[in-house]
N, C-alpha and C positions, 0 to 999 in steps of 0.2 A: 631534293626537298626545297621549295620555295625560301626564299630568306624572310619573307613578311613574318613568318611562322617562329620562327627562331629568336627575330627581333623584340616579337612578342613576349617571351618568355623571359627573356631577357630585362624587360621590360618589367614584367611580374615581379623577377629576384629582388631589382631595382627597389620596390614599391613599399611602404613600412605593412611588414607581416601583420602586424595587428587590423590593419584596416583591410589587409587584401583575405578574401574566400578562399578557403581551402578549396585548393583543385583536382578531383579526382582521376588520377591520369593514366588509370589501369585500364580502361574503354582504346584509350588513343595509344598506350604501348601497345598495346595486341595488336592494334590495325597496323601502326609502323610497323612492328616486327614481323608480322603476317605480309607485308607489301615487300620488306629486306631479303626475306626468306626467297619471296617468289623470282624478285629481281635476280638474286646471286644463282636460283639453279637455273633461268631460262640463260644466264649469260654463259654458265659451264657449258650448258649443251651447245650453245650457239658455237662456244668455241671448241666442245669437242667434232660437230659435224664439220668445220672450215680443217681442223687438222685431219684428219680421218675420214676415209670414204665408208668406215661401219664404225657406229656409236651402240657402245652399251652403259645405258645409264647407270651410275656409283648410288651411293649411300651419299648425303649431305653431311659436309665436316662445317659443325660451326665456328671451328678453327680460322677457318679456311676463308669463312666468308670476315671474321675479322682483319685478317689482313689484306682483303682483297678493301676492306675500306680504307685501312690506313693507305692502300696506295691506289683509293680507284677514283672516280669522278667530283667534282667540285657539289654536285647536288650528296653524292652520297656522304660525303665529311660534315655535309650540314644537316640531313638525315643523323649520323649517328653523333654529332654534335646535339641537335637537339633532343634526341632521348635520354642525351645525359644531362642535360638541362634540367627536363622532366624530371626523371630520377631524384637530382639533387631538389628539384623544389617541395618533392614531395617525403625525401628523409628531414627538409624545415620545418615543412606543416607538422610531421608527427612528433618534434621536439616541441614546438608551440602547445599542440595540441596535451603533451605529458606535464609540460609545465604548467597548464593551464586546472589537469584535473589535481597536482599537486598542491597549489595554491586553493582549491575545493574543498579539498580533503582539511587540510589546516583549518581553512575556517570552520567545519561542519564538527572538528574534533574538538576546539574550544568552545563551543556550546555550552548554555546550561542547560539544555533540553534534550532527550535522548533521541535520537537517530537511527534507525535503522532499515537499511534496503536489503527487502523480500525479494526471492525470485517468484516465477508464480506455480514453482513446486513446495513453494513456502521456507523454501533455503535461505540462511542469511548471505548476503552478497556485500553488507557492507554494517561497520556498526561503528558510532562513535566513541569514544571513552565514558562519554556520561552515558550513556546508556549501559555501560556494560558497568558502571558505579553503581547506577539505578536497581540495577537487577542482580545484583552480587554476584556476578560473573566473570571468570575472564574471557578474552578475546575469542581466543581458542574453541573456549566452550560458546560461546556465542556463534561461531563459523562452523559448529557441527565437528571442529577437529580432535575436542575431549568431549568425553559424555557429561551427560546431566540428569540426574536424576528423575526417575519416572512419575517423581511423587508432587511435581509439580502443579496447583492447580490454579486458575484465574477464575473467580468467583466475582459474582454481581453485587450489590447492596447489600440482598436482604439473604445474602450468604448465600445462597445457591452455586452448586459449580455451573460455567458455561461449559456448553456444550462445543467441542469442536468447530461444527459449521456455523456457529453462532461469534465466532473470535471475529475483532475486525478484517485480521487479514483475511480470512477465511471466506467474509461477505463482501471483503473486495474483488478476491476472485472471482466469485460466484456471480456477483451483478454487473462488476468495470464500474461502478460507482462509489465515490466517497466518503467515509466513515468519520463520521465524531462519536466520541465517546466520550461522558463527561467523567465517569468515575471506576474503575475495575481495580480490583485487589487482585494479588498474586499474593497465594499460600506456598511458602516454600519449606521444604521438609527439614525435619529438628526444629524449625520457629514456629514461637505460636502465635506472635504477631504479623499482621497483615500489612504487604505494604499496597496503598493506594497510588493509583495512577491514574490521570487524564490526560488524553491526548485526542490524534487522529491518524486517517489513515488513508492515504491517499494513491490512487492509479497514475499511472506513466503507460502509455501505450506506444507504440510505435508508429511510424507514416503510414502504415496500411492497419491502423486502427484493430492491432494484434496485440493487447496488454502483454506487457512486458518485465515490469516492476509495479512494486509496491512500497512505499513510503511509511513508515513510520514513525511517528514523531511521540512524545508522551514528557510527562514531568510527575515530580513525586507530590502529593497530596495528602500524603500521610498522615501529618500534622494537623492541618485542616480539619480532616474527617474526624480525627481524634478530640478536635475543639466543637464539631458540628455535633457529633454524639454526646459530648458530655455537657454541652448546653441543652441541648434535646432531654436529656432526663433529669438535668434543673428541673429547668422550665415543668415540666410533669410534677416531679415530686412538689412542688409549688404551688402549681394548680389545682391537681388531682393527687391528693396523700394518697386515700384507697377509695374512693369512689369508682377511680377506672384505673384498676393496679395494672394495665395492662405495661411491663416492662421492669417490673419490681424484683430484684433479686432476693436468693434466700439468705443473702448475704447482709442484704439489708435493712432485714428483720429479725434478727439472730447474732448473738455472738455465739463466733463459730466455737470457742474457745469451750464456752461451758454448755455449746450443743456434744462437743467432742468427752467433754466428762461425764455427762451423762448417758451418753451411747458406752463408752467403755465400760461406768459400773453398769449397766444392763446386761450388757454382755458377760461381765465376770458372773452377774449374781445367776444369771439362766443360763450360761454356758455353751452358748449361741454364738455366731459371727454375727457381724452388725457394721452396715455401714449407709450411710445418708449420699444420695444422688441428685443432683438439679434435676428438672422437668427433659432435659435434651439425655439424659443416663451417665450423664459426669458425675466423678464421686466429688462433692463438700466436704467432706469428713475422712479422717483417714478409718482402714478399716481396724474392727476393732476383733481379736479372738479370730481372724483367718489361719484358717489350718494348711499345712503344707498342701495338703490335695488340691486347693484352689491352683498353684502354681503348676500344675501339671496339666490340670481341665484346661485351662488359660490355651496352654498349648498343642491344642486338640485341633483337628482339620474341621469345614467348618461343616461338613456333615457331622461330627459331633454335638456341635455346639447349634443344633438348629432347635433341638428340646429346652435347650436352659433357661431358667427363670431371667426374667429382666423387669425394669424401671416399666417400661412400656407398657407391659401387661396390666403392672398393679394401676398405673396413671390408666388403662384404658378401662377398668373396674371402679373408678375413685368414689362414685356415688356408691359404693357396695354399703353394706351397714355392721360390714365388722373385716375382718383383716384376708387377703386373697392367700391362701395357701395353697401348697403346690407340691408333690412327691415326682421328681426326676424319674420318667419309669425305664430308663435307660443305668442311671447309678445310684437311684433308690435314697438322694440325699433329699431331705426336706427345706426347701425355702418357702417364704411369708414378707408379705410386704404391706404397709399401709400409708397412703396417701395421705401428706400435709398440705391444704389447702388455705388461701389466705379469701375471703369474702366468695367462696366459688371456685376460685381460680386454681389450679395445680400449679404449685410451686416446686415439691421438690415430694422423694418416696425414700421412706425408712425400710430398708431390706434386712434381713433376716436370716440366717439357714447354717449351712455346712453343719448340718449333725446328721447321722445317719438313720435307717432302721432298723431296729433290733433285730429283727426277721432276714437282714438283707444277708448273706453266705458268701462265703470266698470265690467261691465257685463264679458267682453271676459279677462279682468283680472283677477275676482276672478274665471273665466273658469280655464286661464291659471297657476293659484295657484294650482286649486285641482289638474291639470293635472298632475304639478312636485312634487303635494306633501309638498309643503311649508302651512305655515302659513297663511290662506287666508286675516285674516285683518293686520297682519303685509303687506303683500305684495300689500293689497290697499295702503294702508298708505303711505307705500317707493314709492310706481308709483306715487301718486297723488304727489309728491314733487321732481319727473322728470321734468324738461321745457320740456313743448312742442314746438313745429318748424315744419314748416310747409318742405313738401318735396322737397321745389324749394329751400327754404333759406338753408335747410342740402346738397345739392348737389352744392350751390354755394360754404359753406363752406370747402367741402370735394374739390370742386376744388381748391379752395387756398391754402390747407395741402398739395394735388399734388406738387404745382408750389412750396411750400417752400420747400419740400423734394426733387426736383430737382436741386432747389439754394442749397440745402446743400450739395448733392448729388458732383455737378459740385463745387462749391467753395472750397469745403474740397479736392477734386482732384488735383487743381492749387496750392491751398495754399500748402500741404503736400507735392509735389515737389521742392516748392522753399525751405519751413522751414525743411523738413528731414532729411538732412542730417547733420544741426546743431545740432536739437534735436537729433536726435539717434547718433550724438559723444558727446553727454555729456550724454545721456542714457549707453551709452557701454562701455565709461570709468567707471559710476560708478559699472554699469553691470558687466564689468574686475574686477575690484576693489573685491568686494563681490565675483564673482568667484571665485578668486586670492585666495583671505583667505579662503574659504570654499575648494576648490580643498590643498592649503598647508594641511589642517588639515586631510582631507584625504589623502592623500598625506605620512602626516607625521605617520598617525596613522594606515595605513596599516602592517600586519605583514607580510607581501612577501615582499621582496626586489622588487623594481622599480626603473630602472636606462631609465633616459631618454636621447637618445641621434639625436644629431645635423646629420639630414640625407645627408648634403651637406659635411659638415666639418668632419663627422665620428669620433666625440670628442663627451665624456660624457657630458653635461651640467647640470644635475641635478639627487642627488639621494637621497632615504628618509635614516632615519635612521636603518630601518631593514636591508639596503642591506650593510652600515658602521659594523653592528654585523657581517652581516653573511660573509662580505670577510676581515674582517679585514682592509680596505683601511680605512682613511681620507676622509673625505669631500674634502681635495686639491686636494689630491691623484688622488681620483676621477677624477677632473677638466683636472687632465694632462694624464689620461690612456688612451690607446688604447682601447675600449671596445671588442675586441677579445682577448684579453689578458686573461680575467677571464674565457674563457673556453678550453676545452684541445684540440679543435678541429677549430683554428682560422680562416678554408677555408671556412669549413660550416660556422660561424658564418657571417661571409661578406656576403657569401651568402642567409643567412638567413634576413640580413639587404637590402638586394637590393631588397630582394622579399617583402619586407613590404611593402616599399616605392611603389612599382608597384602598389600590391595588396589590401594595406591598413592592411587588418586581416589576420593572419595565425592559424593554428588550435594547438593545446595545442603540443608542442614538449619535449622527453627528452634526455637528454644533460648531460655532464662530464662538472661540473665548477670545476675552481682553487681559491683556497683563497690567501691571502698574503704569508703564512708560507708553501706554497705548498700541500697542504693537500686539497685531490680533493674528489666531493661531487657529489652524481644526484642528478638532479632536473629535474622537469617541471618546461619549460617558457612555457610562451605566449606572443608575440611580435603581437603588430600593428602599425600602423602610423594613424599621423594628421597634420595639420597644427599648428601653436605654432608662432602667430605675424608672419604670411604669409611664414612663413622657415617649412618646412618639416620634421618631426622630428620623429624618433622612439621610442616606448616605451614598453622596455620586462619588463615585471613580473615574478620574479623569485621563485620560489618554494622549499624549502630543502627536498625532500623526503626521508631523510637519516634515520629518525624513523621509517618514512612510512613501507619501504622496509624492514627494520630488524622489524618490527610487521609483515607483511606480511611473512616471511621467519619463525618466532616463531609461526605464527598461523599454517602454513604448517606442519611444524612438530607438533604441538601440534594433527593438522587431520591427520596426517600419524600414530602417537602414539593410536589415540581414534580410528582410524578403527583395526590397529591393537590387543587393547585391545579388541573392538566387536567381532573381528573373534575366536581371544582364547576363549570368553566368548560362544560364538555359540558350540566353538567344547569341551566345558566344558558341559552345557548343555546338550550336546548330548550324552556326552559319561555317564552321569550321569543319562540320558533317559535308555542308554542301559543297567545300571547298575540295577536300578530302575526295568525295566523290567525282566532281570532274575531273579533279586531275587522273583518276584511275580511271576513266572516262577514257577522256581524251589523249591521255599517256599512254600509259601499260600498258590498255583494252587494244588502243591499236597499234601497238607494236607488237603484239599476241596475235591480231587479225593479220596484220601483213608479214610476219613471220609462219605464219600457217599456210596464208596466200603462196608463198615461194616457195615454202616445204610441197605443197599439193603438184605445184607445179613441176617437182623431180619425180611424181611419181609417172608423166608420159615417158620418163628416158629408162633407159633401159640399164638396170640395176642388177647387180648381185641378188641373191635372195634373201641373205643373212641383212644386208641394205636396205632391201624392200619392207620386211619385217620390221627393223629398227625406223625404218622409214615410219611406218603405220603405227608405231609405238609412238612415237613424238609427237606425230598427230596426233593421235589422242588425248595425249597430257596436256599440249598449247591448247585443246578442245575445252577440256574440263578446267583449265587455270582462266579460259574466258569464262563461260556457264560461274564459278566462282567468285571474279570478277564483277560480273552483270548483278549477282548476287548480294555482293558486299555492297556494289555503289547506290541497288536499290531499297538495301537495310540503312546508308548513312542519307540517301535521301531520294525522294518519289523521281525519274524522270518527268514522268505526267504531270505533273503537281507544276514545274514549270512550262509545260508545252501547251496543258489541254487544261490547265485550273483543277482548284481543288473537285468541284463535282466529279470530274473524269480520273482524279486520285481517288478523292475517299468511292468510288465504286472498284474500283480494280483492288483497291487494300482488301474493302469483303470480300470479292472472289477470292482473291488466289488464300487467304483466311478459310475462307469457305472452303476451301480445294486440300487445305493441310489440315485444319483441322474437324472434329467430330461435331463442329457445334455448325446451325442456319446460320452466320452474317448474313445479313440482309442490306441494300442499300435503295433510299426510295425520296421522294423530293426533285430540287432545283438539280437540272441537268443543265444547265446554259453557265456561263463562266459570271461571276457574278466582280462588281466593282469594289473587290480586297488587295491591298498591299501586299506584295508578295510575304513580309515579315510578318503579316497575319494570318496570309494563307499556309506558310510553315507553321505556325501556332497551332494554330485550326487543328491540321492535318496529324502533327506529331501527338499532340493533345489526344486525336480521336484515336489513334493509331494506340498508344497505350493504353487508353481506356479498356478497348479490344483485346488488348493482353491480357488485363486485370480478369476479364469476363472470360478467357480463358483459365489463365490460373486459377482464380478465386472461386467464380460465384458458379460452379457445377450448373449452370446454363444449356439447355437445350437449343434456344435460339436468340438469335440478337438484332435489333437492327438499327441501324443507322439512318439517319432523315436529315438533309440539309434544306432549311428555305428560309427566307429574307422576309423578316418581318418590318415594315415601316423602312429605317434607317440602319437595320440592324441586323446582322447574318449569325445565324441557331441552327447549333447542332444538336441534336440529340439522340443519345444513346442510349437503348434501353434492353432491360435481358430479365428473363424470367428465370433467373438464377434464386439462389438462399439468400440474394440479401443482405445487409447490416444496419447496424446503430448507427443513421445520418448526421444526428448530435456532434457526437465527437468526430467527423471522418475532418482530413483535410485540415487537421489543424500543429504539425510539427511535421519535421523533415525522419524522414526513414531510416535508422541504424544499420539497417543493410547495402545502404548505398541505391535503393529503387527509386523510379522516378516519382513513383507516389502521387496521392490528388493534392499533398499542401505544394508541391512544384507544380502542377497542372495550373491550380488557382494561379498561383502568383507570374505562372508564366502567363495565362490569360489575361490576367489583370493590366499586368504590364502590356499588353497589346491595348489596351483601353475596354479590355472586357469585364465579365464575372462568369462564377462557375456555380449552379443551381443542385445541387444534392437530392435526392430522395427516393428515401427507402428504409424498410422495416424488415428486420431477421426473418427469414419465409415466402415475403411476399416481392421478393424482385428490385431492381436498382433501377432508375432515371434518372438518367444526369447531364444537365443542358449546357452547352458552352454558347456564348454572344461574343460577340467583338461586332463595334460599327463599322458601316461603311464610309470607304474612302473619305466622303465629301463631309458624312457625321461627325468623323472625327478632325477632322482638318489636317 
């Protein structure tokens, strides 16, 4: 093995690992060990025919072939010198590489935002600590390794549950497109409060633009929503008492206290059960006079339970003009319900029942026992300790429940006009109050600067402490600046201010601010308007983007550095391909040739026959270890490609393509050699050569073809195949986890020739993809 090769490497170890590309050296072991292999058996046999007038070929001892290095030629010690080179630089890389997801991991775990990577079977593959705080989970249950309850659901706004294929992860899958989400509750089971989340959810695809992961990011909102809701029904009860009661609890309008004494003596005095439900069949009230039997119905299958009386029925009768009654014709109990309504509206329904019929028999009871499946002498037992009532005394009852639930109905109407708006100014004082301090503390504990200002008076009136760091002003200061002042553009920002006031919200802007000592800054605001004690008042949030952007500007370069590293490393490779190849050329191939040559040559003399045979045997093998040979040096690199130019390569690539596999290659254009650098014409050629793979592997293509011609200054390839197709968008833009050479290596190896790479194509309708590099004298 050459020493320039060793030197190399040698070279790499030398070089600070941070800055040097991982180099993937599983391609280049195979070829050495594949080249070791072949050396060590043609030398057995060479030396077993020199002792022996008959050879019978052994089994290969890899034993064998190590000691024969420790003591064989000065090329083979540096041969197995450098795969150990290799070896070692690539047990560095993968320390690098560990330490690097280490240091990841850490930061992504100190978060205050929850994290978590999806596979795209929807498995978790990674989660951070805050997230698994976020979600009251642990790890485990997070990783699918404990269970978690089935009773989990993620509900929208306006309460609804989502639906499975409606989760963000779920429409990340489905589209490969990016999901924001501003607000989602998770109902989790035994709580009955909700917690809110907003986040996003974002794709990771692969080099060959095969999504791979899924990103999940979120934060809790909880508190927020609980401040956004209970401003939202101020605000109402303020404006609209009961003109538009739409949002009005029964809680609202009622003490529950002495709706609960008056349901009880109803109950004792008619000897009825009795209990008050909200509009959704939640019970208000505890029940009053339930008899054991309810506990038993309760636990009925739900083909029992698809007769029973409910909230619903009586709300879906409420205009009736006197009370909905109803005989179970399953268990023969009487329930009655009537509708309390506040100006129209269903608020909430007074129920009625558990008394039985005098007529009803044991007989059709312990029927109605087996029927649901219950306990049949529990459920004698509980009925026979139902009052009976005959069906004229339950319908007078149920019309008295009517006529009180229209007196409360009506009286809670009058009354809540006149006492309203006492009650709710010492409600929304205290309401203010508790705002007041829960809004300062956020307020003051936000890390964006909020400066709120007075929309009539155009004067600052309040700002937190972040926006005191980030301009350097005072709290006074504050109090007396112009709020255009603190940015560099004071026409926009007026105008910026009018347009809230109109609009109310505006969408995220960025902007040139000034601090006290003059020293200017971007940022993203966001400015909207509210009311604030009936005065109009704006309020921007302002943003320091100033690490933002110097990260964003360091990452830049750092992908400007790492493509350019990949493109040297391709035309490293390659030219190490071509080196690779001559030497099995010019070495091996013909020491394989002229060792067959002088084998041939024994077969005019006159041989043993067990000779003649062994003879014909070795022939064969030196035969097939050339064909092999020819094989390897024309997969590490084209002969033609340097004798006849790429036209005379890329047409023999299609055939002998065309010849192996199922699909048309085609080749058609510029036949004459055209005026390329040879380190373009390997671009070129490697470039189209893999393209060709893809359109094998990939795109289920019936046919392909390839077209080389010289436009102006300029030599274009293009590839084109009536295959399935993909999303052009995203292709070509990160390096492959599989280790393929992928289109974002194709690009960058183009590029680096002084080219570009043209993409196009939609899912269905087939791929074109044009490769350019100048000619010689275009590019200098």
């Amino acid at each position: 093995m050459s020493a320039n090769l060793s030197n190399h490497v040698e070279a790499l170890l030398k070089q600070d690992p941070l800055s040097t590309p991982v180099l993937d050296t599983g391609e280049v072991q195979h070829l050495v060990q594949a080249l070791l292999v072949r050396q060590r058996e043609l030398e057995k046999q060479n030396q077993a025919l020199r002792q022996s007038p008959v050879y019978t070929p052994g089994r290969y001892d890899p034993s064998m072939a190590s000691r024969d290095i420790a003591s064989g030629t000065g090329d083979d010690r540096d041969l197995a010198q450098f795969q150990q080179q290799l070896e070692e630089l690539a047990a560095r890389r993968a320390e690098e590489l560990r330490a690097s997801e280490s240091r990841f991991r850490s930061t992504v775990n100190n978060l205050l935002v929850g994290v978590v990577v999806h596979g795209v079977d929807h498995s978790v593959v990674y989660s951070n600590s805050q997230a698994c705080q976020l979600l009251g989970l642990s790890l485990p249950q997070m990783l699918g390794e404990e269970p978690i309850s089935d009773d989990w659901e993620f509900i929208n706004e306006d309460q609804s549950v989502v639906a499975f294929e409606d989760y963000p992860l779920s429409r990340v899958i489905a589209t490969g497109k990016s999901v924001a989400y501003e607000c989602m509750g998770v109902r989790q089971p035994g709580r009955t409060d909700i917690t809110w989340l907003t986040g996003s959810a974002i794709p990771v695809f692969t080099q060959d633009n095969v999504l791979d992961q899924v990103i999940v990011n979120f934060m809790d909102v909880t508190e927020l929503k609980r401040l956004q809701q209970a401003l939202q029904k101020r605000v109402l009860a303020l404006t609209h008492p009961l003109d538009e009661p739409a949002g009005i609890a029964f809680d609202d309008l009622f003490n529950l206290s002495e709706i609960q004494r008056i349901q009880d003596e109803f109950s004792t005095a008619t000897g009825v059960a009795s209990v008050i439900v909200d509009s959704q069949g939640c019970p208000v009230t505890r029940p009053s006079n339930f008899s054991e039997l309810g506990t038993h119905i309760s636990q009925i299958a739900a083909a029992g339970s698809a007769d029973c009386f409910s909230a619903h029925a009586v709300a879906a009768q409420r205009d009736a003009q006197g009370p909905v009654i109803r005989q179970c014709p399953r268990s023969g109990l009487w329930d009655a319900g009537a509708s309390i309504e506040i100006d129209g509206r269903h608020l909430a329904t007074w129920l009625i029942g558990q008394v039985r019929d005098e007529d009803w028999n044991e007989a059709q009871v312990r029927a109605y026992a087996n029927e649901i499946g219950a306990d049949e002498s529990l459920v004698v037992d509980a009925y026979s300790r139902v009052p009976p009532m005959a069906p004229d005394q339950f319908r007078n009852i149920a019309q008295a429940l009517f006529t009180l639930a229209r007196q409360l109905s009506t009286a809670a109407y009058h009354n809540v006009q006149q006492a309203r708006f006492i009650e709710e100014q010492k409600r929304s004082e205290q309401a203010l109050q508790d705002s007041e301090e829960k809004y300062r503390k956020l307020f003051e504990s936000e890390s964006d600067a909020i400066l709120i200002i007075d929309g009539e008076k155009r004067q600052i009136v309040d700002v937190n402490n972040a926006a005191i760091e980030l301009y350097g002003y005072t709290r006074e200061d504050f109090l007396q600046l112009d709020p255009v002042v603190i940015t560099t553009r004071p026409d926009l920002a007026e105008e910026t201010i009018f347009t809230a006031l109109a609009e109310a919200s505006l969408p995220v802007m960025r902007a040139r601010h000034r601090k006290k000592n003059g020293a200017c800054f971007l940022a993203e605001v966001k400015v909207f308007s509210f009311f604030l004690q009936r005065r109009p008042v704006v309020c921007a949030v302002i943003h320091d983007t100033t690490e933002r952007v110097a990260f964003e500007k360091e990452r830049r370069k750092n992908r400007e550095e790492l493509r350019k590293l990949a493109s040297e490393l391709s035309l490293a490779e390659q030219h190490e391909r071509e080196r690779i190849g001559r030497e099995l050329h010019d070495g091996v191939s013909q020491l394989l040739s002229s060792s067959l040559l002088r084998l041939n040559v024994l077969k005019d003399v006159q041989l043993p026959a067990m000779a003649v045979e062994s003879l014909d045997t070795v022939c064969g093998i030196l035969t097939r270890a050339l064909d092999d040979i020819r094989s390897l040096t024309f997969e590490l690199s084209c002969p033609l490609l340097n004798e006849l130019g790429l036209a005379a390569a890329l047409e023999e690539l299609c055939s002998s393509m065309r010849r192996e596999y199922s699909i048309d290659f085609a080749f058609s254009g510029e036949t004459r050699r055209l005026a390329v650098s040879m380190d373009r014409e390997i671009a070129l050629y490697r470039s189209t050569r893999e393209l060709l793979i893809n359109v094998m592997k990939h795109s289920g293509a019936k046919r392909a073809c390839v077209h080389l011609q010289q436009v102006a200054d300029r030599v274009r390839i293009c590839v084109q195949d009536d295959g399935v197709g993909f999303d052009a968008r995203s292709a070509g833009r990160g390096f492959s986890p599989t280790g393929g050479f992928g289109l974002f290596n194709i690009r960058e190896y183009i590029r680096h020739a002084g080219g570009n790479l043209l993409i196009e194509s939609t899912p269905g309708d087939g791929t074109q993809i044009v490769l350019e590099v100048p000619l010689e004298a275009a590019h200098g």
